[in-house]
C-alpha positions as CSV (number, residue, x, y, z in Angstrom):
1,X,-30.5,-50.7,48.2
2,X,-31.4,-48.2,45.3
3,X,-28.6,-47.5,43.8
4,X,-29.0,-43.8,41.3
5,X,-28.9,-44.8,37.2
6,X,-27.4,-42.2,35.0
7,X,-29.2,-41.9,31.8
8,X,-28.0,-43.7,28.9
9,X,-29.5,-41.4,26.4
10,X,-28.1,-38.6,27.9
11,X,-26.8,-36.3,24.8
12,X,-25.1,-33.0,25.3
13,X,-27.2,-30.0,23.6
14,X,-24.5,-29.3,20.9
15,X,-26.7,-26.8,18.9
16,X,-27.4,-24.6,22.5
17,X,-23.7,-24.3,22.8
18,X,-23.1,-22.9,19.3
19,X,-25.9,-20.8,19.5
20,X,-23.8,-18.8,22.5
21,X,-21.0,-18.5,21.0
22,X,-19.6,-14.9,21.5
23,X,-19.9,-12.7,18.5
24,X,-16.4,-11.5,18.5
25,X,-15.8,-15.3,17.5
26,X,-17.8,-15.1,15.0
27,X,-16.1,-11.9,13.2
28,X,-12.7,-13.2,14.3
29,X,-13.7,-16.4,12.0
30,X,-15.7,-14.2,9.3
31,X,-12.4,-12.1,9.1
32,X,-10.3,-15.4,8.4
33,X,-12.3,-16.4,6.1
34,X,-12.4,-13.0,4.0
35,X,-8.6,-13.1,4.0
36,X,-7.9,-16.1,3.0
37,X,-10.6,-16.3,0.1
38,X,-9.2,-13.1,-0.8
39,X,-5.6,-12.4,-0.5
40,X,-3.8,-16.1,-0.1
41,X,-3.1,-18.2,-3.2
42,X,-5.8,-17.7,-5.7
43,X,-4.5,-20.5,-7.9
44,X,-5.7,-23.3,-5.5
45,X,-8.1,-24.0,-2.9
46,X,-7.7,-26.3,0.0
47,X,-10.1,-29.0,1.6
48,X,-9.5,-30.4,4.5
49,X,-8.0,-34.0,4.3
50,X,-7.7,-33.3,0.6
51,X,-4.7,-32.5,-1.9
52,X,-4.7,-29.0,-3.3
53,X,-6.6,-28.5,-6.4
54,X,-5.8,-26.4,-9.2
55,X,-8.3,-23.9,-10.7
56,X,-8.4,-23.0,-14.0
57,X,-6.9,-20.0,-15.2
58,X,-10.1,-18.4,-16.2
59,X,-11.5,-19.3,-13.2
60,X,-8.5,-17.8,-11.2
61,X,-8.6,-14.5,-13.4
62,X,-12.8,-14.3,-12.3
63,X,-11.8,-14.4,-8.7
64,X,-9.2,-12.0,-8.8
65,X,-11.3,-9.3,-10.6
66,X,-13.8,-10.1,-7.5
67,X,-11.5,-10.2,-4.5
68,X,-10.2,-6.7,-6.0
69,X,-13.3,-5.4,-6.7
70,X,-14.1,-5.6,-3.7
71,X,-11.2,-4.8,-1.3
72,X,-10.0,-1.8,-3.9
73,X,-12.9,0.5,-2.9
74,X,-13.2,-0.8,0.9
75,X,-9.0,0.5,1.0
76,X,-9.9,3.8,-1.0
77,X,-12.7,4.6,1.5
78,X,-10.9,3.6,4.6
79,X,-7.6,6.3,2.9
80,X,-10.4,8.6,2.4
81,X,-12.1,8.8,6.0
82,X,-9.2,8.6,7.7
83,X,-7.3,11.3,5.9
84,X,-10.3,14.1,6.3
85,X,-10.7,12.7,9.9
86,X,-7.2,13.6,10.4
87,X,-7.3,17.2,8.8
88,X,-10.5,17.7,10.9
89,X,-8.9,16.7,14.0
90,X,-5.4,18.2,14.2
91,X,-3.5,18.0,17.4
92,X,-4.5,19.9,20.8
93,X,-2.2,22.2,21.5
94,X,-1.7,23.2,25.2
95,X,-2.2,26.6,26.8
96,X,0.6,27.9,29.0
97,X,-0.8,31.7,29.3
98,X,-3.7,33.5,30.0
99,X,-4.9,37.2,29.8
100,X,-3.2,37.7,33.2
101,X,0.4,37.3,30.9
102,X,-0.5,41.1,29.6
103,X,-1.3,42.6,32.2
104,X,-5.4,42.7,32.8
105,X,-7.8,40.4,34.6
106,X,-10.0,37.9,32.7
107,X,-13.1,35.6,33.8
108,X,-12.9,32.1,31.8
109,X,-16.5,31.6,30.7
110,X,-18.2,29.0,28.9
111,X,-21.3,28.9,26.6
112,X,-22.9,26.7,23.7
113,X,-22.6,27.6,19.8
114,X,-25.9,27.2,18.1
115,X,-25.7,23.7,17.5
116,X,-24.9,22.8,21.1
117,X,-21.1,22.4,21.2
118,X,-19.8,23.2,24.6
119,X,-17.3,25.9,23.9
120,X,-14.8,28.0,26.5
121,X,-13.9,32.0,26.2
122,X,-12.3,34.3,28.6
123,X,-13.8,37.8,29.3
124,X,-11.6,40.4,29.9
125,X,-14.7,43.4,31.1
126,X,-13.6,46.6,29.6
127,X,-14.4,48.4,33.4
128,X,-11.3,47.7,35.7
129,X,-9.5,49.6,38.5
130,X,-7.8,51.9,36.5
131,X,-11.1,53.4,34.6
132,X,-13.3,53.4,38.0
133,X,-10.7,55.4,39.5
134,X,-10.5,57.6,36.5
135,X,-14.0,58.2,35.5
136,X,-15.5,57.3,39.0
137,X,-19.6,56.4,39.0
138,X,-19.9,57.6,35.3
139,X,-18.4,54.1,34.4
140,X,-20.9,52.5,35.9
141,X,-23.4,54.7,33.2
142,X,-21.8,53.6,30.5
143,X,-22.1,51.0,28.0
144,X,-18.9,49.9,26.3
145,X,-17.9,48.4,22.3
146,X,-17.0,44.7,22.7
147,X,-15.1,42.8,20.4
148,X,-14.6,38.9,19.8
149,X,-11.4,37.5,18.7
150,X,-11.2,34.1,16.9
151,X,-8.0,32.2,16.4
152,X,-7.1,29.7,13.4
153,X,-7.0,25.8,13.0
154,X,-4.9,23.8,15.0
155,X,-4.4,27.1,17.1
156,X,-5.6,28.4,20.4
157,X,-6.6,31.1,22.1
158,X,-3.4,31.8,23.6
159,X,-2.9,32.7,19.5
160,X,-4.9,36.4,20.2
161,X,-3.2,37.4,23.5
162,X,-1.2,40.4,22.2
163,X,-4.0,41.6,20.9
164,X,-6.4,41.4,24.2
165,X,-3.8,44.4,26.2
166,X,-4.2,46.9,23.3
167,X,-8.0,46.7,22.6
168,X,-9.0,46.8,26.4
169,X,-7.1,50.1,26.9
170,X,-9.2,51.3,24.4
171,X,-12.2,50.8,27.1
172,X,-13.4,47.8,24.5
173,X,-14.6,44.4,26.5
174,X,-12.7,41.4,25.3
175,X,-13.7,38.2,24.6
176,X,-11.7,35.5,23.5
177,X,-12.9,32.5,21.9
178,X,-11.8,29.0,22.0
179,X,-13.6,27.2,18.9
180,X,-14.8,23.8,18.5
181,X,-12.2,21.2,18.8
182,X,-9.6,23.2,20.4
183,X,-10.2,22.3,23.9
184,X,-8.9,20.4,26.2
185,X,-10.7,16.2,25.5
186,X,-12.4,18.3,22.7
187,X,-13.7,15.4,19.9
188,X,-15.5,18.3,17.7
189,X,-14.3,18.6,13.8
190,X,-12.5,21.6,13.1
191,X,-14.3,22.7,9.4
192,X,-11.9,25.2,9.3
193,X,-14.4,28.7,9.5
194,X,-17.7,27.0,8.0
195,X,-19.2,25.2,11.5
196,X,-16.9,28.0,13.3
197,X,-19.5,30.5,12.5
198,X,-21.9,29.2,14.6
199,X,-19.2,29.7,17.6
200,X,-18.6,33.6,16.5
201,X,-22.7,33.8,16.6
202,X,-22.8,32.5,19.9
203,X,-20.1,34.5,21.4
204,X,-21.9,37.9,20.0
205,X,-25.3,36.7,21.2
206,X,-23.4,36.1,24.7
207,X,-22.0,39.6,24.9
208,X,-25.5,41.0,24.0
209,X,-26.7,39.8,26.9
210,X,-23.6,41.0,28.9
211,X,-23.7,44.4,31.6
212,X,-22.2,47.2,30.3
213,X,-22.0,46.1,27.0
214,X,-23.4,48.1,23.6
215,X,-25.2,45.3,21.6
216,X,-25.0,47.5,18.4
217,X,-20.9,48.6,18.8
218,X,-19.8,44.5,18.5
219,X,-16.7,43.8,16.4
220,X,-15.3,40.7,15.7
221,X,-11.6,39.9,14.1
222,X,-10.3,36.5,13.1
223,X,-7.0,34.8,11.5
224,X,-6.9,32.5,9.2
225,X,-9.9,30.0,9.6
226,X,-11.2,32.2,12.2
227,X,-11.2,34.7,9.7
228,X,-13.7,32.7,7.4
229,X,-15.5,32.1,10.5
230,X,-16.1,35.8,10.9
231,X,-17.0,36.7,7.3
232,X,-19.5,34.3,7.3
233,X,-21.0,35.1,11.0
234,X,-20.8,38.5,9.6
235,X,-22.8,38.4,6.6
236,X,-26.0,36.2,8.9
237,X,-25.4,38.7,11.4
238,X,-26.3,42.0,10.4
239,X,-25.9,44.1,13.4
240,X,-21.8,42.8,13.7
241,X,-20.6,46.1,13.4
242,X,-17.1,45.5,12.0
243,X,-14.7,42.4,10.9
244,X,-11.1,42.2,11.0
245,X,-9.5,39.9,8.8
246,X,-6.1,38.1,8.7
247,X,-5.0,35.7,6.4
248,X,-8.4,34.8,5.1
249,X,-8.8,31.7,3.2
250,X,-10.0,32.5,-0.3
251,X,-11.7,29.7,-1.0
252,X,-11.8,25.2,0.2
253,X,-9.3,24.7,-3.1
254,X,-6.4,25.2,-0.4
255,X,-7.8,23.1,2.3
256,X,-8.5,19.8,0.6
257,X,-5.2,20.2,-1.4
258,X,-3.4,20.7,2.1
259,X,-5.2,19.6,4.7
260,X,-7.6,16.8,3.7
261,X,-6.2,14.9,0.3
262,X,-3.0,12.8,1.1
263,X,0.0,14.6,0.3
264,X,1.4,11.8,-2.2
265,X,0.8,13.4,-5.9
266,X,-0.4,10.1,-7.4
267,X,-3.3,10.4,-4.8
268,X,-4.4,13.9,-5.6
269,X,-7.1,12.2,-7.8
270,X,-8.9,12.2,-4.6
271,X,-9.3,15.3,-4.3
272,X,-13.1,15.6,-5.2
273,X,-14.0,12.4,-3.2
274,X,-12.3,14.3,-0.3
275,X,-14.1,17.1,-0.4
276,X,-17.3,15.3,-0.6
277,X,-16.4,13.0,1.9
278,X,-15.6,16.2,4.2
279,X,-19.0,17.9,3.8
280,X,-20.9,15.0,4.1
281,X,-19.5,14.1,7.5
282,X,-19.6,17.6,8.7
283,X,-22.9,18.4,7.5
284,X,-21.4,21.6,5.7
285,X,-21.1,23.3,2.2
286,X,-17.8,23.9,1.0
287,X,-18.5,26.9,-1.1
288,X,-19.2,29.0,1.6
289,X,-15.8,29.6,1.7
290,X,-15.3,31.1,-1.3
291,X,-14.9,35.1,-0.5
292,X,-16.5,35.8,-3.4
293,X,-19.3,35.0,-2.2
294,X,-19.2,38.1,0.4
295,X,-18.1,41.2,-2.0
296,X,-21.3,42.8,-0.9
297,X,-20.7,42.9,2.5
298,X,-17.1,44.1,2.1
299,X,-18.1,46.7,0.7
300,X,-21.0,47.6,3.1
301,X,-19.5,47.0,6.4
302,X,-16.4,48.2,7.6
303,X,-13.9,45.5,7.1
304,X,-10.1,45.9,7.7
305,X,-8.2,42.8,5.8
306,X,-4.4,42.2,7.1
307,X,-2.5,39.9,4.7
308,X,-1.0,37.0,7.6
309,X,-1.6,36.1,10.6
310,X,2.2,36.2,12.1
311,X,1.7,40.3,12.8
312,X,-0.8,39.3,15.0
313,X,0.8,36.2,16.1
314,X,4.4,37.8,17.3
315,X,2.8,41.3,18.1
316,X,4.6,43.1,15.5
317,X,3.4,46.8,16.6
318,X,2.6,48.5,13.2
319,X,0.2,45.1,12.8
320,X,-1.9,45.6,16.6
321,X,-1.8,49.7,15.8
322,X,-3.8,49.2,12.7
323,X,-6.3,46.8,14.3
324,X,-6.3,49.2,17.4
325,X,-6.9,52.2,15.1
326,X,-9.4,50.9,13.1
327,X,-11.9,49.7,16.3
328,X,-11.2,52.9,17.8
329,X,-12.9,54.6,15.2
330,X,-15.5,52.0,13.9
331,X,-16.5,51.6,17.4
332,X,-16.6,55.1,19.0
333,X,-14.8,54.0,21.9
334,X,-14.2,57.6,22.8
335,X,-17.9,58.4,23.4
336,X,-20.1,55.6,24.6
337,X,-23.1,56.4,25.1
338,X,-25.2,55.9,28.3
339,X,-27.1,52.6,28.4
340,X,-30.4,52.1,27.0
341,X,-29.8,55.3,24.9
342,X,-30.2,55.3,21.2
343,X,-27.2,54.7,18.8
């Protein structure tokens, strides 16, 4: 009877097992390694099996200039990125009320800013019961002023609500927009006004192409960044009829000193590493926050400039009456004229 032989020479393929070993193991390992050549005593090296053995001190001094050299600029850049990923990403704040809180009706609408970000906006239509019952079919023969309202970093649209009940009685179509990286699982960088303009483009474009809606009698007001946000819409847009400005920024000095440099004053060296750091990521330019750069267009477009937001914010009267005031008469919202008539 044949009885079955094992092979003798039978040797386990070693090499095929390293070569799948995961490659989590092999950073877990590489990561070891890099902190213990770097950071545990660098006056003696170990060997396995072996005693410790003492380096020289020029030796040691060499490897310390190295292991700082190189771990110094890998801690500056992670400060860095995480610090202006912070200030462009500021906490969500939830919205407990909606245009139906003052009083009118509102369709939530979405739409894309030029660059593709998914953004959300409610619509409050300037025609509602009220004015069909009052002016009967000659509403339906009318085109309207339209306005977009903008809020400010870290804000929300809930921040424009008082302002939404005072414009629409003026027969004025609301829309109010939610910019990038305020909504809801929202991962976009707030770039506080400069990528923003691309949102207050979209949401004029979108009200262009709205019913009732007079593409040349278009407003738009902002606060804080979304004040920037409108400037600088404005001054690409030049059929944006007015701007309404609260709190504008004056220029990014402000931002990267508060919002994107760490607040420890033996840090504020990083300043202009910040500030590079910040437009690279974002793909933006800074400087175009500088107000300066638009004294031509404040002087050639009507432009109403509130100094802070809170007016706006806690519906002080005097503060909605100006802004109410000022569309009335920059947008004719007394005589609209029929649609597809000349302006």
């Amino acid at each position: 009877m044949n009885r079955p032989m094992m092979d003798p020479t039978f040797v386990p393929d070693v090499a095929a097992k390293r070569r799948h070993i995961p490659l989590g193991r092999w950073m877990a390992k590489g990561a070891k390694w890099f902190w213990n050549w770097l950071l545990t005593n660098p006056l003696a090296i170990r060997r396995p099996g072996d005693e410790p053995v003492r380096w020289p001190l020029l030796k040691v001094g060499i490897r310390m200039a190295i292991c700082w050299s190189i771990l110094l600029p890998i801690l500056l850049g992670a400060v860095v990125m995480l610090t202006v990923y912070m200030g462009t990403h500021p906490t969500q704040l939830p919205i407990v009320a909606e245009p139906t809180s003052q009083g009118v009706y509102f369709e939530p609408a979405t739409l894309s800013s030029i660059d593709g970000t998914q953004l959300a906006a409610w619509l409050v239509p300037a025609i509602d019961a009220r004015r069909v019952v009052e002016e009967k079919d000659r509403t339906l023969h009318l085109s309207h002023p339209a306005i977009v309202l903008v809020h400010d970093y870290g804000r929300t649209m809930q921040q424009m609500l008082p302002l939404v009940r005072p414009l629409h009685d003026e027969g004025i179509m609301v829309l109010v927009l939610g910019l990038r990286g305020s909504g809801s699982g929202s991962t976009s960088a707030q770039t506080f006004g400069l990528n923003e303009s691309k949102d207050v483009m979209a949401a004029v474009d979108l009200l262009r192409q709205t019913a009732f809606v007079d593409g040349k009698r278009i407003a738009v007001a902002g606060v804080g960044t979304g004040a920037n946000a409108a400037l600088i819409a404005a001054s690409r847009d030049n059929n944006i009829r007015a701007v309404v400005l609260a709190d504008m920024l004056p220029n990014c000095d402000g931002v990267v000193a508060s919002r994107l440099t760490p607040s420890e004053p033996w840090l504020h060296w990083l300043r202009p590493i910040c500030r590079r750091v910040f437009e690279m990521e974002c793909d933006v330019d800074a400087n175009d926050l500088d107000s300066t750069r638009y004294a031509a267009l404040l002087k050639t477009r009507p432009v109403l400039v509130l100094a802070g937001q809170e007016g706006i914010t806690n519906a002080e009267p005097t503060t909605l009456n100006r802004i109410k005031l000022f569309c009335r008469s920059q947008l004719d919202t007394q005589t609209a004229p029929q649609l597809g008539s000349a302006w």
